[in-house]
C-alpha positions as CSV (number, residue, x, y, z in Angstrom):
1,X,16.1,49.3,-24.3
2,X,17.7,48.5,-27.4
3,X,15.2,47.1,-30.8
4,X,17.5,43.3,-30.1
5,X,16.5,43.3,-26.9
6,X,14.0,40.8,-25.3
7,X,11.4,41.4,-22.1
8,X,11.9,37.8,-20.6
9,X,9.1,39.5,-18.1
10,X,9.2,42.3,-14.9
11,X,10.4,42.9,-11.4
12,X,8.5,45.7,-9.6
13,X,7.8,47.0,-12.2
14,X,11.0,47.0,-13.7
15,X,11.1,44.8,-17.5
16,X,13.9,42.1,-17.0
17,X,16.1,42.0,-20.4
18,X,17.7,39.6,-22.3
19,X,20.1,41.4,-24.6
20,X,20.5,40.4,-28.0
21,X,24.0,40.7,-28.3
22,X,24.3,38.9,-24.9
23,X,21.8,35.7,-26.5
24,X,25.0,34.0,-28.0
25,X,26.2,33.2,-24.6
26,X,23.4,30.4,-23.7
27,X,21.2,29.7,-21.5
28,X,18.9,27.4,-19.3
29,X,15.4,26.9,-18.2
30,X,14.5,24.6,-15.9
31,X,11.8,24.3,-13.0
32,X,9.6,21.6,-11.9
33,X,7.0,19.8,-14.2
34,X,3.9,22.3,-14.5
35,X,5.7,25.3,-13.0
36,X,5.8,27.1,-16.4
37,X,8.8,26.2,-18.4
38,X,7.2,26.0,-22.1
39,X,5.6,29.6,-21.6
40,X,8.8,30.9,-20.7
41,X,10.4,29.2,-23.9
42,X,7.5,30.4,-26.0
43,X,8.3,34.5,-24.8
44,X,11.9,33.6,-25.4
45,X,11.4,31.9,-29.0
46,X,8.7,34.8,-30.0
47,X,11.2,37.5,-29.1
48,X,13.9,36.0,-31.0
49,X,11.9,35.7,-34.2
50,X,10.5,39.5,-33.9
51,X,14.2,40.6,-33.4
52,X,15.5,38.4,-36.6
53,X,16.5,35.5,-35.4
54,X,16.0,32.2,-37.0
55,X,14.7,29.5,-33.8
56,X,15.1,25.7,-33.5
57,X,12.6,24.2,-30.7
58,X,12.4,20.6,-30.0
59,X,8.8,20.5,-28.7
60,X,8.7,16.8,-26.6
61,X,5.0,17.5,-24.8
62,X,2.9,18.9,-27.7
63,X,2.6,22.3,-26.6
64,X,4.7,24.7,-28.2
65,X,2.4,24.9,-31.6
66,X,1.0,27.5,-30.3
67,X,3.2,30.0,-31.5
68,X,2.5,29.5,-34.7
69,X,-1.3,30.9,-34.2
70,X,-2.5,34.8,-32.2
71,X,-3.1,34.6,-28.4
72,X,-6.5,35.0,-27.3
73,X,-7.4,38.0,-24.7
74,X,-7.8,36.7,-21.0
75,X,-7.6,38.2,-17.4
76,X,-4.1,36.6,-16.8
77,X,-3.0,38.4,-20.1
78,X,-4.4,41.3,-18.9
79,X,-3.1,41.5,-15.3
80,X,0.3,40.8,-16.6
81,X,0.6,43.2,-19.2
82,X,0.0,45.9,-16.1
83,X,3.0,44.8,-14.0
84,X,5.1,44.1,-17.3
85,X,6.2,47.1,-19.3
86,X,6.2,45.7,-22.6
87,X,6.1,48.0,-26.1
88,X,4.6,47.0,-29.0
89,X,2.9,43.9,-27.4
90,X,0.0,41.9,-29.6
91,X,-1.5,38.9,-30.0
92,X,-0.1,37.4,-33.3
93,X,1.6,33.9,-34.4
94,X,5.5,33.8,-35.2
95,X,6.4,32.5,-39.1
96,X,6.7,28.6,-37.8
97,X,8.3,25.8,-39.9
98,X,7.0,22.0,-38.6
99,X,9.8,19.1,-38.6
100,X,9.0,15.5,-37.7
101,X,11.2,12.8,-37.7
102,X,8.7,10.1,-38.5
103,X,7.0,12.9,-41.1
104,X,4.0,12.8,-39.3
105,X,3.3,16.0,-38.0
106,X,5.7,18.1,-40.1
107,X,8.8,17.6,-42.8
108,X,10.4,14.5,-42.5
109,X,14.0,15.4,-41.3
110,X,17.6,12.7,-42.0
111,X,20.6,12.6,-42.0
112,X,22.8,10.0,-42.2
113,X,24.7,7.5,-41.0
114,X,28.2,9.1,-42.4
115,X,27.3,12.3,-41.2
116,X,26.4,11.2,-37.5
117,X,29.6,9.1,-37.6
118,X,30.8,6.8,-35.1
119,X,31.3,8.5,-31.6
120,X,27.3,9.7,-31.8
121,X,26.8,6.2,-33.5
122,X,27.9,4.1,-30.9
123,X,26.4,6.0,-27.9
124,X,23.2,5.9,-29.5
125,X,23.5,1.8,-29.8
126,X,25.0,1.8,-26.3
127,X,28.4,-0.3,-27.0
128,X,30.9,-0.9,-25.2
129,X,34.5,-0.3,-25.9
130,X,35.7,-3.2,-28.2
131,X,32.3,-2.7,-29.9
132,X,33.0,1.2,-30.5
133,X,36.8,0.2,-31.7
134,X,34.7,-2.3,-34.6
135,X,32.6,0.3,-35.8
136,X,35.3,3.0,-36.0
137,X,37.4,0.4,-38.1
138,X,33.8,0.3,-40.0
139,X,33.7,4.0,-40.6
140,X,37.6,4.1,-41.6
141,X,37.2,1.1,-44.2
142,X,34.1,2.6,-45.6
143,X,36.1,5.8,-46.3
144,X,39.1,3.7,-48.0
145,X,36.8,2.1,-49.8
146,X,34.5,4.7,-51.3
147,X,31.6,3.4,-49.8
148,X,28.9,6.1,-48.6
149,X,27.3,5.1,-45.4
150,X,23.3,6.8,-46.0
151,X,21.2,4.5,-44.3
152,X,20.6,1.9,-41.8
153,X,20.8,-0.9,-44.8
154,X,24.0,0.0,-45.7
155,X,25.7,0.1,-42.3
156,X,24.3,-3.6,-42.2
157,X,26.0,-4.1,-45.5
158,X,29.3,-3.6,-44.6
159,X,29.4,-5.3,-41.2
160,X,28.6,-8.6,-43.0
161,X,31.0,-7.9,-45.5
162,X,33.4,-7.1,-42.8
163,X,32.8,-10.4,-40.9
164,X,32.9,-12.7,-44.3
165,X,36.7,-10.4,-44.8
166,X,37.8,-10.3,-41.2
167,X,41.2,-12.5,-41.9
168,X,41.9,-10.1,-44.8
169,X,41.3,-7.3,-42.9
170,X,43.0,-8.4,-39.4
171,X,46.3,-7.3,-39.9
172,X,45.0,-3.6,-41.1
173,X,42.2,-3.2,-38.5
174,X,42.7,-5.4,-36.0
175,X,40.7,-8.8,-35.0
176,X,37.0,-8.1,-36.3
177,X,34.8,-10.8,-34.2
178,X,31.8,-12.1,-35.2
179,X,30.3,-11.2,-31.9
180,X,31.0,-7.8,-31.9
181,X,29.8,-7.3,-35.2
182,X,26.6,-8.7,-33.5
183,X,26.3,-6.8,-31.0
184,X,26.2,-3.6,-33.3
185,X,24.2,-5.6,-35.5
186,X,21.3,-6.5,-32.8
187,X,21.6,-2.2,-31.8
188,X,20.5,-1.6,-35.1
189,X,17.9,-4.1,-35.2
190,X,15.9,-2.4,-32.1
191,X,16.6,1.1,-33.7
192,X,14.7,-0.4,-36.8
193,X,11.8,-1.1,-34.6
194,X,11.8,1.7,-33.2
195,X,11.1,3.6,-36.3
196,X,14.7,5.3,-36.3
197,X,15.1,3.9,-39.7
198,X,13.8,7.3,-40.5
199,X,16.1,9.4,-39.2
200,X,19.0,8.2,-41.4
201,X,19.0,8.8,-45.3
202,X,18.6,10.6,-48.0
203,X,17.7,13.4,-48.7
204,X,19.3,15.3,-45.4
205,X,18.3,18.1,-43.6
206,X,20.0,21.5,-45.1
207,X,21.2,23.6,-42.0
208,X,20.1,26.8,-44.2
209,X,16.6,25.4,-44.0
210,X,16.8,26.5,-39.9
211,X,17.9,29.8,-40.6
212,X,15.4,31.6,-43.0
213,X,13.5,35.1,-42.3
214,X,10.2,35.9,-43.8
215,X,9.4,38.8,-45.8
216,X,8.8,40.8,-42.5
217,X,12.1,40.3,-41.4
218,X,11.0,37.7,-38.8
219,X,13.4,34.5,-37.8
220,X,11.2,31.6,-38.9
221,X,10.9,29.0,-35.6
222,X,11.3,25.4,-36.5
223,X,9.9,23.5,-34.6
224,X,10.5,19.6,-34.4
225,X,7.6,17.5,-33.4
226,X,9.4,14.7,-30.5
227,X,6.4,13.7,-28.7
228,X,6.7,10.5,-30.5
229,X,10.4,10.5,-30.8
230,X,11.1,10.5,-26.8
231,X,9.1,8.1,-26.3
232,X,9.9,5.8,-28.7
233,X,13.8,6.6,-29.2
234,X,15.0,8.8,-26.6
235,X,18.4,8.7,-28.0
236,X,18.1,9.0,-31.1
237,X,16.5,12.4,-29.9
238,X,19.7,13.2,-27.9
239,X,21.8,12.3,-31.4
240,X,19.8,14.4,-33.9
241,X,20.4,17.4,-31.2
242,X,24.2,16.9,-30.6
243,X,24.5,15.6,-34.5
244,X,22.8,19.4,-35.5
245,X,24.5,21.4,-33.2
246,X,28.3,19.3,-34.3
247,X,27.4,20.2,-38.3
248,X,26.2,24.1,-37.5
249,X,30.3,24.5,-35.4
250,X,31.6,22.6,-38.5
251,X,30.0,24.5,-41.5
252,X,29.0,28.2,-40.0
253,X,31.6,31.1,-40.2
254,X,33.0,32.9,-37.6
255,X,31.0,35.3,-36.7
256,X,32.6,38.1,-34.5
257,X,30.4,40.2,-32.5
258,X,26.6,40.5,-33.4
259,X,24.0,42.3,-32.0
260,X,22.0,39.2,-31.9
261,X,22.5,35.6,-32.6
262,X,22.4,34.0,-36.2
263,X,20.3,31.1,-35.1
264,X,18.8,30.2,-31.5
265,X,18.6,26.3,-30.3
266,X,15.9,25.4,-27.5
267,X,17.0,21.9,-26.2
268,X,14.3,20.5,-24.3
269,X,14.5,17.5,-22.1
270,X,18.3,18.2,-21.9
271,X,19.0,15.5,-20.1
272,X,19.0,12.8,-22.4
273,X,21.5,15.0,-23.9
274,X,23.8,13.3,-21.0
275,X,22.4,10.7,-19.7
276,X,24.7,7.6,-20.0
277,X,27.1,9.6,-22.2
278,X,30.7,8.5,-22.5
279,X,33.2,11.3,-20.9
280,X,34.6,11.5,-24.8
281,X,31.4,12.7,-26.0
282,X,30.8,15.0,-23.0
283,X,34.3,16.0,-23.5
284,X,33.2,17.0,-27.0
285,X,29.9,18.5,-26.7
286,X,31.4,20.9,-24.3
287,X,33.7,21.6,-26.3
288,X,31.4,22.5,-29.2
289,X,29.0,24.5,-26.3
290,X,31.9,26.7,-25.6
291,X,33.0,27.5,-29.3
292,X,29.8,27.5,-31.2
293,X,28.7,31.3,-29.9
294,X,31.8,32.4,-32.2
295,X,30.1,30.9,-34.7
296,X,26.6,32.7,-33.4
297,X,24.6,30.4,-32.5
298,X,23.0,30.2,-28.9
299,X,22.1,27.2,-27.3
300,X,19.2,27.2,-24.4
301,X,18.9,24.1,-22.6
302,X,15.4,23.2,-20.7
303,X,15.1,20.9,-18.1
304,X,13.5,20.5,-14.6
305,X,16.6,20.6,-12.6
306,X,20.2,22.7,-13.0
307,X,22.3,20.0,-11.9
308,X,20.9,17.3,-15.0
309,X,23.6,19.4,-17.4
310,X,27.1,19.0,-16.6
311,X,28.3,21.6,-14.1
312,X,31.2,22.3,-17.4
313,X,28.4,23.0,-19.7
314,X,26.9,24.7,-17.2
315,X,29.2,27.2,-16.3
316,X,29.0,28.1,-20.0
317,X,25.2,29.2,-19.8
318,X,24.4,33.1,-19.7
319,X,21.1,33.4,-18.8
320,X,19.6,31.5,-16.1
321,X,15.7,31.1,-15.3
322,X,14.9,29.1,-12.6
323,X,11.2,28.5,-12.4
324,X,9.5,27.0,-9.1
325,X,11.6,23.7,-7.3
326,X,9.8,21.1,-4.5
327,X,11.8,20.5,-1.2
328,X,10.4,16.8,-0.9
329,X,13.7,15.3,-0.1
330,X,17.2,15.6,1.4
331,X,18.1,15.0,-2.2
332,X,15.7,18.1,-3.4
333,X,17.0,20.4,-0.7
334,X,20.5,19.7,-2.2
335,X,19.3,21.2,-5.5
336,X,17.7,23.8,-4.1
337,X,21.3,25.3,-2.4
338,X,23.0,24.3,-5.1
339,X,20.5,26.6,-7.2
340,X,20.5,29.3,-5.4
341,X,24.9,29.4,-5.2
342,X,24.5,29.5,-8.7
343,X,23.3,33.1,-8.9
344,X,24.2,36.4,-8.0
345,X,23.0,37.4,-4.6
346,X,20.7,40.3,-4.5
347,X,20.4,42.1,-1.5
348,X,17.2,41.3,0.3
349,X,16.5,38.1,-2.1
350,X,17.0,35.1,0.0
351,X,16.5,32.6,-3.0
352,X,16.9,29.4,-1.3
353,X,13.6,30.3,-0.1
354,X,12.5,31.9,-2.6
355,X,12.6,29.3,-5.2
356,X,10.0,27.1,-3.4
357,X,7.7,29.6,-3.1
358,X,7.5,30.3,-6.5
359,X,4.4,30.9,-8.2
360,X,3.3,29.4,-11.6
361,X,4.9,31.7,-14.5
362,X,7.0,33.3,-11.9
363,X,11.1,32.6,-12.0
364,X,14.7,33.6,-10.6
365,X,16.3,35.2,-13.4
366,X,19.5,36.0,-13.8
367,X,21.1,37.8,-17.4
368,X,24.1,38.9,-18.2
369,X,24.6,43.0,-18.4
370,X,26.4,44.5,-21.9
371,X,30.2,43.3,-20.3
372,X,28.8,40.2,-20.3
373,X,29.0,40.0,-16.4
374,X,26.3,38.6,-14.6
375,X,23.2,40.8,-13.3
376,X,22.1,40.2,-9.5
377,X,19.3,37.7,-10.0
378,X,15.6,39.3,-10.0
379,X,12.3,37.4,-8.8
380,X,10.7,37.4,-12.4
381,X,6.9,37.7,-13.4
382,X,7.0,36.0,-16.8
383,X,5.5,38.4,-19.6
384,X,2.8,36.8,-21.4
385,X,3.6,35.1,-24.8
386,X,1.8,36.8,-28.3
387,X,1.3,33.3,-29.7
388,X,-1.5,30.9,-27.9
389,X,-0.6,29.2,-25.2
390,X,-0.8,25.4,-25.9
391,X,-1.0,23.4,-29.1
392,X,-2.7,24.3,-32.7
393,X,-5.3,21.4,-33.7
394,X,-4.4,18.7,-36.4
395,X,-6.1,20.4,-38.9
396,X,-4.4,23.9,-38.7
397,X,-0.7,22.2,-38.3
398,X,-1.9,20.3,-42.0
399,X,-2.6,23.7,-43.3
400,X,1.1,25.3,-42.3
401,X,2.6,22.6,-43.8
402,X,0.5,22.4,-46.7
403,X,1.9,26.3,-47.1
404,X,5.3,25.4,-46.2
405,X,7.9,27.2,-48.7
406,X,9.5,23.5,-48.0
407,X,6.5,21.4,-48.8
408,X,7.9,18.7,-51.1
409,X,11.4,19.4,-50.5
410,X,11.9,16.0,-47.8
411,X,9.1,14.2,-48.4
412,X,10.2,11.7,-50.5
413,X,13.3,9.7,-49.5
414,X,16.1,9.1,-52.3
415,X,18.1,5.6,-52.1
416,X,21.2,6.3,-54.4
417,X,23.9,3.9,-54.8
418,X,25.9,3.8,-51.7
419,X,27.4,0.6,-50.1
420,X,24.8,-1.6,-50.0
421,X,24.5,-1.3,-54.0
422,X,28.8,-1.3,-54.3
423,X,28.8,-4.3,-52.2
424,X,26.2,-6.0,-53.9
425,X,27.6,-5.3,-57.2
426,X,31.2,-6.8,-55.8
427,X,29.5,-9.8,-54.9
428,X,27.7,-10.6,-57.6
429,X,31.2,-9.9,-60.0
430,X,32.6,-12.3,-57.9
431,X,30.2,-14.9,-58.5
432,X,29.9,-14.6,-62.0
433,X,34.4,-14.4,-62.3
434,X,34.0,-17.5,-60.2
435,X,31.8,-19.3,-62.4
436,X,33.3,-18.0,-65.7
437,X,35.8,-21.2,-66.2
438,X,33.1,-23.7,-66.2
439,X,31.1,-22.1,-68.6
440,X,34.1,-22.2,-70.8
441,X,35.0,-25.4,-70.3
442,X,31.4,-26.0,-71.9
443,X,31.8,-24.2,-75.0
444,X,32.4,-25.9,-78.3
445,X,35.7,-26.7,-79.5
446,X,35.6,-24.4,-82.9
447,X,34.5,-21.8,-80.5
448,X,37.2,-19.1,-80.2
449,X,39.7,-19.8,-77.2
450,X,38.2,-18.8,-74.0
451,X,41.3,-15.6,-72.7
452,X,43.6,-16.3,-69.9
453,X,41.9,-16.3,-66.7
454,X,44.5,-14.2,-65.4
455,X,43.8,-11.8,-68.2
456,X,40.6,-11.8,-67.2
457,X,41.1,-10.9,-63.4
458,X,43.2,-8.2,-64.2
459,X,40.7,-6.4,-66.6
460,X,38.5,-6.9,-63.4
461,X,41.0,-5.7,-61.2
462,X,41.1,-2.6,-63.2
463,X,37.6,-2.0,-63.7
464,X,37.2,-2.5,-59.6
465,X,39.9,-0.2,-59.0
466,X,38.5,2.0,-61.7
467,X,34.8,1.8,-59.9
468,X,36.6,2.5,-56.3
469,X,38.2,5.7,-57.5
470,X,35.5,6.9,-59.2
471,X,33.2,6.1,-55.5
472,X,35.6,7.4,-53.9
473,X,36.0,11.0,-55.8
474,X,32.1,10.5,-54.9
475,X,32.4,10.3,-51.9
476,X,35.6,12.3,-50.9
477,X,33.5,15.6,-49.5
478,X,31.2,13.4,-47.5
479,X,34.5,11.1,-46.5
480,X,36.1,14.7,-45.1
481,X,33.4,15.8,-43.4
482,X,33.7,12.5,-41.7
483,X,37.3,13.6,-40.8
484,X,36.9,16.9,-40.0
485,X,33.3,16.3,-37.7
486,X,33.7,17.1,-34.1
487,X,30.8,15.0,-32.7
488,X,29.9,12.5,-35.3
489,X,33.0,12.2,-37.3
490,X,36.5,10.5,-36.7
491,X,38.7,11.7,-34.4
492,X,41.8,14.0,-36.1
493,X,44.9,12.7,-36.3
């Protein structure tokens, strides 16, 4: 076994690999609620970091923490380690960085709203299709006017602006209505409550910040904190995982081929990746699934059933581990086939059956061998994790984070100028041009003549055009990574 190699667990006594230079190809976990899913992640994460890899884990129940603190010695352990040949196994914590979107239980992490863009955007408020076609035209007239899009405030900004202009802008955009501008406006008002306020601004989550080793050479894991998040704002969950995974396929080199991955990405709840997703966006995030492992970067979806990812996405995914399914219904059983036609048949191994009889930490696995052909799938005893199994208290998370090589780096949001303030400023320019004449008209008559107004409005007109190129020089890198996005950007020409 190679040192990139990864014991997922053992088969008669036989370790079942992951191989490094295989772990760019994807993957899946999924299994019933309670059949072991977040141990099998944890052995996965833990051997990623120990091998170099950098890890990405959205934790959604509370339990993953654990890695960050030594396993304690049981019988289980113990009984496992037997049937599992395993080198160099002991109980230790993996280097863990904590992220939070409501900076509760780890570094607050944004991005925003020109960075998520409008196909993500509009999924995430659920518009339709004449809503979407309004806030595209709101991302394209933000970019023509230099306006940076950070946070929620100045999304809201614009769309007033764009109602109080829609005649002016009719002919260039198309009819702007009132009541789809409220529509959008109303979205926003519930992601507000919400909390997803949050999520969008300033400063924004550096993509380098998810790949860093420690001095041992271990991949730090990152772990984001979305017990709160799914519950609350379960798509903005799905947006902050497709908006990450968009901006590593836009910014990472090509990456040829490794001997292990450059970053590792543990979806969980992959669902509500799909769920209720246009087919542009699915169109797009498979697209991004099958190009991103050029790039290096593996993506591991986790979920209780195969068939909640798209069967094209699917297709895509490398390793499989199928933990424990229920036959409770003619619906179930029609999983459960279309499980077991997903693997490789392995003489003797009737895994239709198999997969209900299943034991807790046991799994179908199936990897891919160093052609990158699938192996015959193998009825798995998961090896035990180093880390503790289940979650760190609230007192030693506080202490990581306290000694967090990023402590201080997020934590304090930064409003710069950005459309809100540019609007604001137009507005309040055009009320004081507008009552500039009267004031005039007041003045005494030895006072010196009052200049042409048209004078006047044409300094103004060059100062605004001044101001607009200099926002827009500003804001020309963020304007073409608008363009050039995949997921949360405008569409190329």
């Amino acid at each position: 076994m190679a040192a990139t190699d990864i014991v997922i667990g053992g088969d008669n006594g036989q370790a079942v690999v992951q191989l490094g230079a295989m772990s760019n190809r994807h993957g899946l976990v999924a299994g019933a609620t309670g059949t072991g899913k977040t141990v099998t992640l944890q052995v996965l994460a833990e051997g990623f970091s120990r091998i170099g890899v950098p890890v990405f884990a959205a934790d959604v129940k509370g339990d993953l923490s654990g890695i960050a603190a030594p396993g304690k010695p049981n019988a289980e352990t113990e009984r496992r380690l037997k049937l599992i040949p395993r080198d160099g196994y002991q109980q230790r914590g993996s280097p863990v960085a904590f992220w939070d979107v409501y900076g509760t239980n780890g570094h607050p992490i944004r991005t925003t709203i020109s960075d998520v863009g409008p196909l993500l955007l509009a999924n995430l408020l659920e518009l339709n299709d004449t809503q979407s076609g309004v806030l595209y035209a709101a991302f394209r007239i933000a970019d023509e006017q230099g306006l940076l899009l950070l946070d929620l405030k100045d999304l809201k900004a614009l769309l007033a602006w764009m109602v109080d202009q829609g005649a002016n802008l009719r002919t260039t955009y198309g009819n702007i209505t009132a009541a789809s501008v409220g529509a959008i406006q109303r979205g926003l008002m519930v992601l507000e409550e919400q909390g997803a306020e949050k999520f969008f601004g300033e400063p924004a989550l550096s993509l380098d910040d998810l790949m860093q080793v420690d001095f041992s050479g271990n991949g730090v894991v990152s772990i984001l904190d979305a017990t709160q998040l799914v519950q609350k704002a379960p798509r903005v969950y799905a947006a902050l995982l497709l908006w990450m995974l968009s901006e590593l396929f836009e910014h990472l080199p090509e990456a040829g081929d490794l001997d292990r991955p450059k970053l590792v990405l543990f979806f969980d709840e992959a669902h509500l990746l799909f769920d209720g997703a246009p087919k542009p966006l699915l169109d797009k995030i498979e697209q991004v699934v099958r190009l991103i492992r050029s790039k290096g970067v593996g993506v591991y979806f986790v979920t209780q059933s195969p068939l909640d990812v798209p069967e094209s996405v699917l297709g895509q995914l490398g390793l499989k581990v199928q933990h424990a399914l229920r036959a409770f219904t003619p619906k179930d059983r029609t999983v459960i086939k279309s499980v077991a036609q997903g693997f490789r048949a392995k003489p003797g191994l009737d895994v239709e059956s198999t997969v209900t009889e299943l034991g807790i930490g046991e799994a179908l696995v199936s990897t891919l061998d160093a052609k990158g052909a699938p192996q015959p799938v193998a009825r798995t005893l998961i090896a035990p994790p180093e880390g503790r199994i289940g979650p760190i208290d609230a007192n030693e998370r506080a202490e990581r984070i306290a000694r967090s090589p990023l402590r201080g780096k997020y934590d304090t949001p930064v409003d710069r100028e950005s459309a809100y303030e540019m609007l604001k400023a137009r507005a309040d320019q055009a009320q004081a041009a507008a009552q500039a004449p009267a004031a005039a008209t007041r003045g005494s008559a030895d006072a010196a003549p009052p200049r042409p107004a048209a004078a006047s409005r044409q300094r103004q007109t060059a100062t605004e055009a001044f101001m607009t190129s200099a926002a827009r020089a500003i804001g020309s890198s963020l304007g073409r990574q608008i363009i050039r996005g995949v997921l949360g950007s405008l569409l190329k020409k």
